[in-house]
C-alpha positions as a Python dict, from the first residue, in 0.01 Angstrom:
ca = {
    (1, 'X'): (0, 0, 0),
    (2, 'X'): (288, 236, 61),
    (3, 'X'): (404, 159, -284),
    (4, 'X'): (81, 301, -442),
    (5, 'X'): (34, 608, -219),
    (6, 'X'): (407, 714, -317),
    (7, 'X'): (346, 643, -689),
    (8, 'X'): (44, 880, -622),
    (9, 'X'): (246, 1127, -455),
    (10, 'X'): (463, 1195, -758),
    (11, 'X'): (765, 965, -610),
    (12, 'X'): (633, 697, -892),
    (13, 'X'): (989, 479, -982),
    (14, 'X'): (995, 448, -571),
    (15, 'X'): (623, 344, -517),
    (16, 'X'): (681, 91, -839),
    (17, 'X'): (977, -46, -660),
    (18, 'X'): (808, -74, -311),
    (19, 'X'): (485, -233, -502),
    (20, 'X'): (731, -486, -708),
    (21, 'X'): (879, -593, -411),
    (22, 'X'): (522, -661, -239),
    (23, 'X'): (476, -877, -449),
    (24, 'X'): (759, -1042, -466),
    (25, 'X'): (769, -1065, -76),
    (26, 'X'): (441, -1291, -127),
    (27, 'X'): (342, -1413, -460),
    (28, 'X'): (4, -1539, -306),
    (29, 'X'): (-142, -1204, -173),
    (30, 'X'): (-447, -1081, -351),
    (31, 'X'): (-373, -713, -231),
    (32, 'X'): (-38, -693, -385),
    (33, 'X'): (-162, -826, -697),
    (34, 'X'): (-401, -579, -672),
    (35, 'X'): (-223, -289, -598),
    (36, 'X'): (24, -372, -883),
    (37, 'X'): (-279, -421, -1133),
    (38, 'X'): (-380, -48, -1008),
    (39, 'X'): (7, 84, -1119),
    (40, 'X'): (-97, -39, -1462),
    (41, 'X'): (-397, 79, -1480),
    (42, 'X'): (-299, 447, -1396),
    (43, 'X'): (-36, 418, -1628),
    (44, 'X'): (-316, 311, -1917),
    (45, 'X'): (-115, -42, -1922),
    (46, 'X'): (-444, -263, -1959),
    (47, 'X'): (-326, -593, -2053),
    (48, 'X'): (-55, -565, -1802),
    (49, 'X'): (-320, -472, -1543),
    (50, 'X'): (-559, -734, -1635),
    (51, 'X'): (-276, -989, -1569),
    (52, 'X'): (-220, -895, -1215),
    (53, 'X'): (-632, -870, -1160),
    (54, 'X'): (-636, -1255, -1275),
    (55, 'X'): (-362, -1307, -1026),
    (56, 'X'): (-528, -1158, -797),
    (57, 'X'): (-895, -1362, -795),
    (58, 'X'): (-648, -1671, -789),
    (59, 'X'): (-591, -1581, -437),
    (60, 'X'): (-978, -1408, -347),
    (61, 'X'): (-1218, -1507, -574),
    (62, 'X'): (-1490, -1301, -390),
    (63, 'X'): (-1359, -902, -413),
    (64, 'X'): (-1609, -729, -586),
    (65, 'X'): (-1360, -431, -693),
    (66, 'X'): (-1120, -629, -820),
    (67, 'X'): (-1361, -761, -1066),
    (68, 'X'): (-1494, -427, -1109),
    (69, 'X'): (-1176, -363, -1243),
    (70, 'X'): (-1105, -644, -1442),
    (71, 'X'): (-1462, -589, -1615),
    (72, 'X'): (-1380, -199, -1702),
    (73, 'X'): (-990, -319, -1859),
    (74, 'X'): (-1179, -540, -2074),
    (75, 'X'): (-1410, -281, -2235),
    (76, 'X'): (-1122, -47, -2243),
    (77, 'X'): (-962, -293, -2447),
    (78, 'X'): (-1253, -393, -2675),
    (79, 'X'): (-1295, -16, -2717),
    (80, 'X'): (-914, 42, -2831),
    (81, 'X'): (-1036, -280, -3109),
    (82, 'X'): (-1274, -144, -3249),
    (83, 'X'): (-1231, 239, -3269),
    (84, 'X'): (-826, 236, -3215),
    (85, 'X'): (-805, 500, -2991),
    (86, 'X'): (-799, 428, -2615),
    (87, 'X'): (-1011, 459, -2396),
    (88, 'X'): (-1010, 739, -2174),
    (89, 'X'): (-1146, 759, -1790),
    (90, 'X'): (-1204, 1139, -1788),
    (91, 'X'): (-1557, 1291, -1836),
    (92, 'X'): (-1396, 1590, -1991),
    (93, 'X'): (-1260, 1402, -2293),
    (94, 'X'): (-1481, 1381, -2555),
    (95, 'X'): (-1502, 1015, -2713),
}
């Protein structure tokens, strides 16, 4: 979790490094896997992101959010197919 709020505080190659290392640490845990899906998916990485939300229902097949998540990188990715341009998450860009 420290890993994320740093990225989100601007100190992002730390917070990546802390996150990486998380995971690392404990290949099993469906937070780290989470959090590390949530890098990607701030950085507009989808498939990368989607890989470490499947990782992460391995572990906790139950979490809502996490498939949430995993639902809203797929039809940012079917979007991208069919219209190649990505898809963006602000209300202010016009689609």
């Amino acid at each position: 979790m420290k890993g994320l709020v740093l990225t989100y505080m601007g100190k992002k190659e730390e917070g990546w490094d802390l996150v990486k290392k998380g995971v690392r640490f404990d290949l099993s845990s469906h937070i780290c896997w989470h959090v590390y899906g949530l890098l990607h998916k701030s950085d507009k990485n989808y498939e990368e992101a989607m890989k470490c939300y499947n990782q992460a229902l391995k572990f906790d097949k139950v979490c809502a959010l996490r498939l949430a998540n995993a639902r809203f990188l797929q039809l940012a990715g079917q979007y991208e197919y069919f219209t190649g341009r990505r898809a963006t998450t602000s209300a202010a860009t016009p689609i």
